[in-house]
C-alpha positions in Angstrom: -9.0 -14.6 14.6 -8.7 -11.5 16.6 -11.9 -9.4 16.3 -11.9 -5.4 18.1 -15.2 -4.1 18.3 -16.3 -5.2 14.8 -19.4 -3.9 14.2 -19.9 -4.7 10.0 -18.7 -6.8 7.6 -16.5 -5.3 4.5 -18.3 -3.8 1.6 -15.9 -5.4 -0.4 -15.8 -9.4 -1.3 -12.7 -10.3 1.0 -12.7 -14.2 2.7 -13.7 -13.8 6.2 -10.7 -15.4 7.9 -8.7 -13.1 6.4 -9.4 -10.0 7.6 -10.2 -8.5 10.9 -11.8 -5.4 12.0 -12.1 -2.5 14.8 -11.5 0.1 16.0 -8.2 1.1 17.9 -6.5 -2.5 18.7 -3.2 -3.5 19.9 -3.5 -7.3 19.9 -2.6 -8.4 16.2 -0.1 -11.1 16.2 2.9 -10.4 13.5 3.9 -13.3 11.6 7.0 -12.6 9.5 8.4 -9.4 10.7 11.8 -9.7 8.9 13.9 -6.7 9.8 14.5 -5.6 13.0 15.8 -2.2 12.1 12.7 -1.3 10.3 10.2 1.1 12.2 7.1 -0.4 10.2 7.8 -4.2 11.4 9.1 -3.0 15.2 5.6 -1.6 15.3 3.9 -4.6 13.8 5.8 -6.5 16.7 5.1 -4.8 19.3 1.2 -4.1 18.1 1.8 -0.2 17.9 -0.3 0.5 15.4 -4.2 1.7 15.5 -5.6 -0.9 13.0 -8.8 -0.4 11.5 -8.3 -4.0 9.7 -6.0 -7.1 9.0 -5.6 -9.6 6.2 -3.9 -12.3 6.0 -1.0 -10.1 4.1 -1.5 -6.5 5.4 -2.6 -4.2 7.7 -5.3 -1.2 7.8 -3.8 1.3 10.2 -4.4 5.4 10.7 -1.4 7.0 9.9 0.7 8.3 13.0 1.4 11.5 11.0 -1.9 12.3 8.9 -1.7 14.7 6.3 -5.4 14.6 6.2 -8.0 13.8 8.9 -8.4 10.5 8.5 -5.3 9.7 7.0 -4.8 6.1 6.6 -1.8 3.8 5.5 -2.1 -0.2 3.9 1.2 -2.0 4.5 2.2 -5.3 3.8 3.2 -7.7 6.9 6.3 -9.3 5.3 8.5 -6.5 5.7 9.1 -5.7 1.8 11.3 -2.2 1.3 8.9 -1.4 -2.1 6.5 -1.8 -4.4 8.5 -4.3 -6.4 9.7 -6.5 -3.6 6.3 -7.2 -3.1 4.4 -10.6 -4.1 1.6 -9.8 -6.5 -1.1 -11.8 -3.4 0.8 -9.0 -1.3 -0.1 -6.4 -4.0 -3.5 -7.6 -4.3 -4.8 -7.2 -1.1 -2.9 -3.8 -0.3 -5.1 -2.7 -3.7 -8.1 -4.1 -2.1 -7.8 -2.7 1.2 -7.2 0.3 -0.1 -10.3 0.3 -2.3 -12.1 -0.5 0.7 -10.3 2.7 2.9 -11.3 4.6 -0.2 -15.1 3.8 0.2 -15.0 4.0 3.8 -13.2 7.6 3.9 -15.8 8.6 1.7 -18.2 7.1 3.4 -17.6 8.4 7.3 -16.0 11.7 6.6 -18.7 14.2 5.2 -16.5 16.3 4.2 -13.7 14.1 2.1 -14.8 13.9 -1.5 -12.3 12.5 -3.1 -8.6 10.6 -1.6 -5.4 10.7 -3.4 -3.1 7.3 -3.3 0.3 7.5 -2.7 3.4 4.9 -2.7 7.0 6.6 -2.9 9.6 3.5 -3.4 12.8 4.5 -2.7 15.1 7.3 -1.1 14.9 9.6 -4.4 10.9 9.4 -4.0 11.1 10.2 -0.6 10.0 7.0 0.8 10.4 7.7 4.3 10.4 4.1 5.7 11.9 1.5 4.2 9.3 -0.8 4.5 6.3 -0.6 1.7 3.1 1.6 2.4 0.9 3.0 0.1 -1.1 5.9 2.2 -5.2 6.2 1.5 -5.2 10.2 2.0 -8.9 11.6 2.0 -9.4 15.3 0.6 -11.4 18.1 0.4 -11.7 21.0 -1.1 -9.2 24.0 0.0 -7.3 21.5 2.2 -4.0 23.2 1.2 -2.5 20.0 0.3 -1.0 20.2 -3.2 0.3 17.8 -6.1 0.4 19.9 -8.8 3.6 21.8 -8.4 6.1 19.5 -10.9 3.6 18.0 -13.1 4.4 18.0 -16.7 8.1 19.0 -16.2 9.7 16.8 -18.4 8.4 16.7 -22.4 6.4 13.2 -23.2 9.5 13.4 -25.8 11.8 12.9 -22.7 11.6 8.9 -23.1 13.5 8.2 -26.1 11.7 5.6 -28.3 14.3 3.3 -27.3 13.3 3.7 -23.5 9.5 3.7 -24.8 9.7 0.5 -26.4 12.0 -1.3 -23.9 9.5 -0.2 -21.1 7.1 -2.0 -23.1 9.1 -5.0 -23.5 9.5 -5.4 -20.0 6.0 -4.4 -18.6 4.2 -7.1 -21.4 7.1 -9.4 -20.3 6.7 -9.2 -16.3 2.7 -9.8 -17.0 3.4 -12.4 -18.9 5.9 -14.4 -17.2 5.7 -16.1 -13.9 6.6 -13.1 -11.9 2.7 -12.5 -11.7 2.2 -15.4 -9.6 0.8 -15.3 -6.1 4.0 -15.6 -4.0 6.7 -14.6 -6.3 8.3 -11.1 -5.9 9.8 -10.1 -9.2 13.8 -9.4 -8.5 15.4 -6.1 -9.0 17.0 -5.4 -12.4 16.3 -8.6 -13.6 14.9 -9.3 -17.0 11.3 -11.3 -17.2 12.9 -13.2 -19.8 16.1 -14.5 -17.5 13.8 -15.9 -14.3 
């Protein structure tokens, strides 16, 4: 275990040999960096990132590009392209960790009083690295930064009832299937029912 300058353990119940702490650190080791074209695993490699923390399945890093002072991003190690090519442990601790940025944004930086989370998965979304990330973005008010702008631009009648109830079907299904279990990703387009 790598330790930089950790001065506190997390306020949230997480195994101690799974996560490190501290401030800005280069020497985290990269097991399973799987794509060498992606930007997000070449900088897991090569320990370019400023890591506030590191689990056994993701990192804690400040973002390169904040939005936000204080901007920070959670990222799964395995390179996974999005939110469903991730393995529910994978999912699990990127929720975690970001609960814990959350508390600690809100905690350090006086003047953030609330944090908006944010995963884009895929192109159409604007995912702008093809590697998952959810960002932990701390706000305050006036800051500029807006969501608002297309909200409510479709009718809840949009979804046909067919669409409703298949969404449903396949929601209940995934939870209820094996899919949920600690190392399984579930595969694209493929039916709970037909794993």
């Amino acid at each position: 275990m790598i330790v930089c300058g950790a001065s506190k353990a997390p306020t949230v119940p997480v195994p101690p040999e799974t996560i490190v702490f501290g401030g800005p650190c280069r020497n985290v080791s990269s097991p399973n960096v799987a794509d060498d074209e992606c930007a997000f695993c070449q900088n897991i490699a090569e320990n370019q990132f400023d890591v506030i923390a590191r689990g056994s399945r993701s990192l804690v890093v400040l973002d390169k590009h904040p939005i936000n002072r204080g901007h920070i991003l959670v990222i799964p190690i395995r390179h996974a392209l999005d939110l469903a090519s991730m393995t529910t442990a994978e999912v699990a601790e990127v929720a975690l960790f970001a609960q814990a940025a959350d508390r600690a944004i809100r905690r350090v930086l006086d003047a953030a009083v609330a944090t908006n989370l944010l995963m884009s998965n895929g192109p159409a979304a604007d995912q702008g690295v093809s590697h998952a990330h959810l960002h932990v973005i701390p706000r305050e008010p006036g800051d500029g930064y807006e969501f608002r702008e297309d909200y409510a631009r479709y009718p809840l009648e949009a979804l046909t009832e067919f669409e409703r109830e298949s969404l449903v079907e396949e929601v209940g299904g995934l939870l209820h299937n094996a899919d949920v279990e600690a190392d399984r990703p579930c595969a694209r387009g493929r039916s709970a029912s037909t794993s």
